[in-house]
N, C-alpha and C positions, 0 to 999 in steps of 0.2 A: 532285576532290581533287588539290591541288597538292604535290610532293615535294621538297621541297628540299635542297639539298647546300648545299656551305661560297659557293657563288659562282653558282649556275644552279638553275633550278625549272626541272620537269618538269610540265607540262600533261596535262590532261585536255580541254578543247575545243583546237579548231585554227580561225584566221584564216588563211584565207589571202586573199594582196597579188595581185595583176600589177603588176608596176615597170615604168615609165615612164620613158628618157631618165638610165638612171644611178642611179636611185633609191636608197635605201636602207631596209632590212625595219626597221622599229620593234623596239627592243630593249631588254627588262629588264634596268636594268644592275647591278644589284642581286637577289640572291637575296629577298630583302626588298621590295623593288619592289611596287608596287599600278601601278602606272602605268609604261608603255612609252615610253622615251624616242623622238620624231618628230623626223628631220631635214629640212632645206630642198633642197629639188631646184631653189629660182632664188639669183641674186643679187641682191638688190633692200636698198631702203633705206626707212626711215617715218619720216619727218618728224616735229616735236616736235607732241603735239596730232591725229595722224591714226590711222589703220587702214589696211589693206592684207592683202586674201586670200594667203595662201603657201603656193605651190605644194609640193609633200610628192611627186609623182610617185607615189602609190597609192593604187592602185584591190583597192576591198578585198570579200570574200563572207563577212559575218560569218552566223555560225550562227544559224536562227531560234529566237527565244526570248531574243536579245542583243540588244545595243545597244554602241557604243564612245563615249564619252563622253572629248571632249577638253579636256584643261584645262593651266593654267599652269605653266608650272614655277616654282618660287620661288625659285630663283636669277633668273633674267631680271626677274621681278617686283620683288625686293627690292633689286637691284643696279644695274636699268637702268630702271622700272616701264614696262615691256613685259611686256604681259597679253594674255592670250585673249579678246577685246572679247564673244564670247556664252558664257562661262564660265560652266556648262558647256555645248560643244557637241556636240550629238548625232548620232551617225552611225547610221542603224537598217539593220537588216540587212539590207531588199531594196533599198538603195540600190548604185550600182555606178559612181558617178562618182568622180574625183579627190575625196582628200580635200583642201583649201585647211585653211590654220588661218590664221584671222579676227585676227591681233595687231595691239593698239592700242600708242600711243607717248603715254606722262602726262610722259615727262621732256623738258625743256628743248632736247635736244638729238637732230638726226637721226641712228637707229638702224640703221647697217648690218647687212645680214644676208648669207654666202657661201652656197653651195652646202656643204651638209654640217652646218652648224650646227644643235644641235639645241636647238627651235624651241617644243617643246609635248609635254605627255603622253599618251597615250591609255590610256583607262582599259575593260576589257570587264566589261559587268556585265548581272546578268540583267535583262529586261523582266517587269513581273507589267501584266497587262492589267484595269482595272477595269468594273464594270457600270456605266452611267453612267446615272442614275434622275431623275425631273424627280421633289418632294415639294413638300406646302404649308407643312409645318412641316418645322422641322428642331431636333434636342436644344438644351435650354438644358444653359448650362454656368456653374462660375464667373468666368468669364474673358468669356464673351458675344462683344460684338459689339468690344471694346477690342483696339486692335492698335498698332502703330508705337512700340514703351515705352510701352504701358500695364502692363507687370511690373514696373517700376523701370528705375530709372536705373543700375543696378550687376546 
């Protein structure tokens, strides 16, 4: 259960970071917020057309039963299209290395990035784990085997 005031929520799970070199903690900047804004702990630049891992300086122990799922901001995507190239990416919770965040460059022009800029969002959400079953059949449906707009065009 999340509590919200005029400008900050209150949690019920806890991540916690170890920072690296300066780091800084992911922060909802918004009461409202789904997504924790990520900043850059390098300086580095991406070229028009490439990708490039960026470094974030934390190293995280998320709670088992989570996942942190990182994704684009839309400002950067809509203004510069600098995206999160495996959007979304997944960070499971018995990992413990740096997170990087994997941003690509669609626009024309090489994308500088500073120390502190913030870079990507991180999103924590539960994991539900499924039974994973080998069958000969499987249900028909109305829809069947049709995919990639087979619903329409609209």
């Amino acid at each position: 259960m999340v509590q919200e005031t005029e400008t900050t929520a209150v949690a019920d799970i806890q991540i916690k970071f170890r920072l690296d070199n300066g780091a800084v903690l992911p922060k909802y900047e918004t009461a409202g917020s789904s997504g924790m804004d990520v900043r850059s702990n390098e300086d580095c630049t991406i070229e028009e057309g490439a990708w490039k891992a960026v470094s974030t300086g934390l190293f995280p122990e998320i709670p088992n039963g989570y996942e942190i799922q990182v994704r684009s901001r839309s400002g950067l995507a809509a203004k510069n299209g600098i995206f999160v190239l495996n959007s979304p990416g997944t960070v499971d919770s018995d990992y413990r290395g740096e997170i990087k965040i994997i941003l690509a460059n669609m626009s024309k022009t090489t994308f500088k990035i500073s120390i502190g800029d913030r870079i990507a969002q991180l999103v924590l959400c539960p994991v539900v784990k499924a039974e994973v079953k080998e069958v000969d059949i499987i249900s028909e449906t109305q829809r069947g085997t049709g995919g990639f707009g087979s619903t329409g065009k609209n």
